[in-house]
C-alpha positions in Angstrom: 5.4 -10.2 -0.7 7.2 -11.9 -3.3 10.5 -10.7 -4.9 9.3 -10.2 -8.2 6.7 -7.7 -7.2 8.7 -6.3 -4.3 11.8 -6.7 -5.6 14.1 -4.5 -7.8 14.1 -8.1 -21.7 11.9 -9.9 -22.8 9.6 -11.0 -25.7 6.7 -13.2 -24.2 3.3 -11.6 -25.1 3.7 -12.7 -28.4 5.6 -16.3 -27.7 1.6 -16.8 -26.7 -0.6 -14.6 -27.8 -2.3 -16.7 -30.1 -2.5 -19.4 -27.5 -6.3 -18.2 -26.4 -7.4 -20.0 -29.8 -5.6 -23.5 -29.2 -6.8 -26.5 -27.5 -3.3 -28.1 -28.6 -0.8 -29.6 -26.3 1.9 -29.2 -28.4 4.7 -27.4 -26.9 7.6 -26.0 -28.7 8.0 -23.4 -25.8 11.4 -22.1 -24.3 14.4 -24.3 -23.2 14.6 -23.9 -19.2 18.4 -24.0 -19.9 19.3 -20.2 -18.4 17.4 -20.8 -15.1 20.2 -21.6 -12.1 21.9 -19.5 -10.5 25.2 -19.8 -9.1 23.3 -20.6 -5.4 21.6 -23.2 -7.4 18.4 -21.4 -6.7 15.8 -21.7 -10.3 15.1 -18.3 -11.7 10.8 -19.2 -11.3 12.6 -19.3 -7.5 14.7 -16.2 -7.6 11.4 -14.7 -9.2 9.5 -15.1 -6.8 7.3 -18.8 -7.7 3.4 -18.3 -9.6 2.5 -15.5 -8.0 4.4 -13.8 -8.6 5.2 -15.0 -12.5 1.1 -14.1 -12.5 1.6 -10.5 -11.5 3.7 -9.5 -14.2 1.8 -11.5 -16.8 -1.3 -9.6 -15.4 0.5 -5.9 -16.0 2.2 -7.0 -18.9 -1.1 -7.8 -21.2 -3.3 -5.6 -19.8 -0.8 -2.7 -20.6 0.2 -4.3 -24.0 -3.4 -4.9 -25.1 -4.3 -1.1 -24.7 -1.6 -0.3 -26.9 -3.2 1.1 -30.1 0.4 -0.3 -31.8 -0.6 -3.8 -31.4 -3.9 -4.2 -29.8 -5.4 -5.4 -33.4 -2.9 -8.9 -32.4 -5.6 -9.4 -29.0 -8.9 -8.5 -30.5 -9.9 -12.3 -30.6 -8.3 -13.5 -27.8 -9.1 -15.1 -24.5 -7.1 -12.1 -21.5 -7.8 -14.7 -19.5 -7.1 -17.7 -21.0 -3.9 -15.6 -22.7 -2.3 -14.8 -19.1 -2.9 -18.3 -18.0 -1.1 -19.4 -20.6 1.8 -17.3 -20.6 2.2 -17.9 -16.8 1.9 -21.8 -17.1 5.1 -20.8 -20.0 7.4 -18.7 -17.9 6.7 -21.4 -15.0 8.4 -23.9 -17.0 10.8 -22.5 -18.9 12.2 -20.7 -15.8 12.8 -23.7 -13.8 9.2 -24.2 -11.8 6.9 -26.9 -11.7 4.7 -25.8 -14.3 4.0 -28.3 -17.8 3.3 -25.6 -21.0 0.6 -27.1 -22.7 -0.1 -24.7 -25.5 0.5 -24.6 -29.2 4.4 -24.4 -30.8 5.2 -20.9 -31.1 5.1 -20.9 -35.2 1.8 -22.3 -35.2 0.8 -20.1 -32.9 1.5 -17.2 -35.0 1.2 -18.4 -38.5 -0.5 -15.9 -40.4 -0.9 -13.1 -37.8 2.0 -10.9 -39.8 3.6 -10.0 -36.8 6.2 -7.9 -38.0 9.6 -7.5 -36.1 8.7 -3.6 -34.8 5.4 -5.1 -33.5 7.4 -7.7 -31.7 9.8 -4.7 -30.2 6.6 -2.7 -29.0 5.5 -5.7 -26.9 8.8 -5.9 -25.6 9.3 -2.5 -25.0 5.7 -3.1 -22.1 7.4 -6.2 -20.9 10.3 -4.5 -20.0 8.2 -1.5 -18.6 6.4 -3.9 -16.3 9.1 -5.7 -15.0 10.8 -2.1 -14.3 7.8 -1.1 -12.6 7.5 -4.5 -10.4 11.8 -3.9 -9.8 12.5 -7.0 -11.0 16.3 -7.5 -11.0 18.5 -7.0 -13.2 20.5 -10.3 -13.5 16.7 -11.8 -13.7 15.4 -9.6 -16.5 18.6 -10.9 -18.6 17.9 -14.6 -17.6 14.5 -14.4 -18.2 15.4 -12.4 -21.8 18.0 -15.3 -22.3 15.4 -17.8 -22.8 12.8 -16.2 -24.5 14.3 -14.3 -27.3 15.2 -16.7 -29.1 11.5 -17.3 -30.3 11.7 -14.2 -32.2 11.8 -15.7 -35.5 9.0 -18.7 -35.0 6.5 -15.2 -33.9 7.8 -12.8 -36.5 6.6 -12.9 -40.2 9.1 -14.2 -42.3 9.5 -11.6 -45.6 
């Protein structure tokens, strides 16, 4: 079984969520820039590789997209395609083999009117899940360490 699952935050749900409506190839994703370790080891490696990466992805939306807070953000989209594209994201920008081939975050959310507590919510299940699959802590925090920072391409600017 692979650490992340086994083993013991985080804003990604929105980083794609509009991906499901994009053909584009664009990336403007997350810098891979916080994924070694001191053994040298890749965090998509300390994670636990695709399959695990897919897990949490997996829990992650499904428990985010019954949330009556923000569920009106995934009535048009694509679970599937969503998940795919949020995993082929955390693949790259964690250090795996994985090309992101999905639209630039602020395209991706132009005109949803994601607000910043809507953006907390979602992080609030990410953070769930990974607790619930005891995913590390020094992982969480490198994981969180590249990610937050597209906060303000996904939330509205006032």
């Amino acid at each position: 079984m692979h650490k992340l699952v086994a083993g013991s935050v985080c804003l990604v749900t929105f980083a794609l969520m509009s991906c499901a409506h994009s053909g584009s190839t664009e990336t403007g994703t997350a810098s891979a820039g916080a994924t070694a370790s001191p053994s040298g080891k890749s965090l998509y490696d300390r994670l636990g590789g695709m399959d695990a990466i897919k897990a949490v992805v997996d829990d992650f939306i499904n428990s985010t997209a019954a949330d009556p807070k923000v569920n009106k953000f995934f009535a048009h989209t694509d679970a599937a395609h969503l998940k795919g594209q949020i995993s082929e994201m955390l693949c790259q920008a964690t250090g795996g083999p994985c090309k992101y081939t999905g639209m630039s975050m602020k395209d991706a959310h132009a005109g949803r009117k994601i607000a910043s507590g809507d953006f907390d919510v979602v992080a609030g299940h990410l953070v769930d899940t990974l607790n619930k699959l005891k995913v590390p802590e020094q992982e969480q925090k490198d994981l969180l360490a590249i990610v937050a920072p597209l906060k303000s391409d996904i939330v509205a600017q006032q």
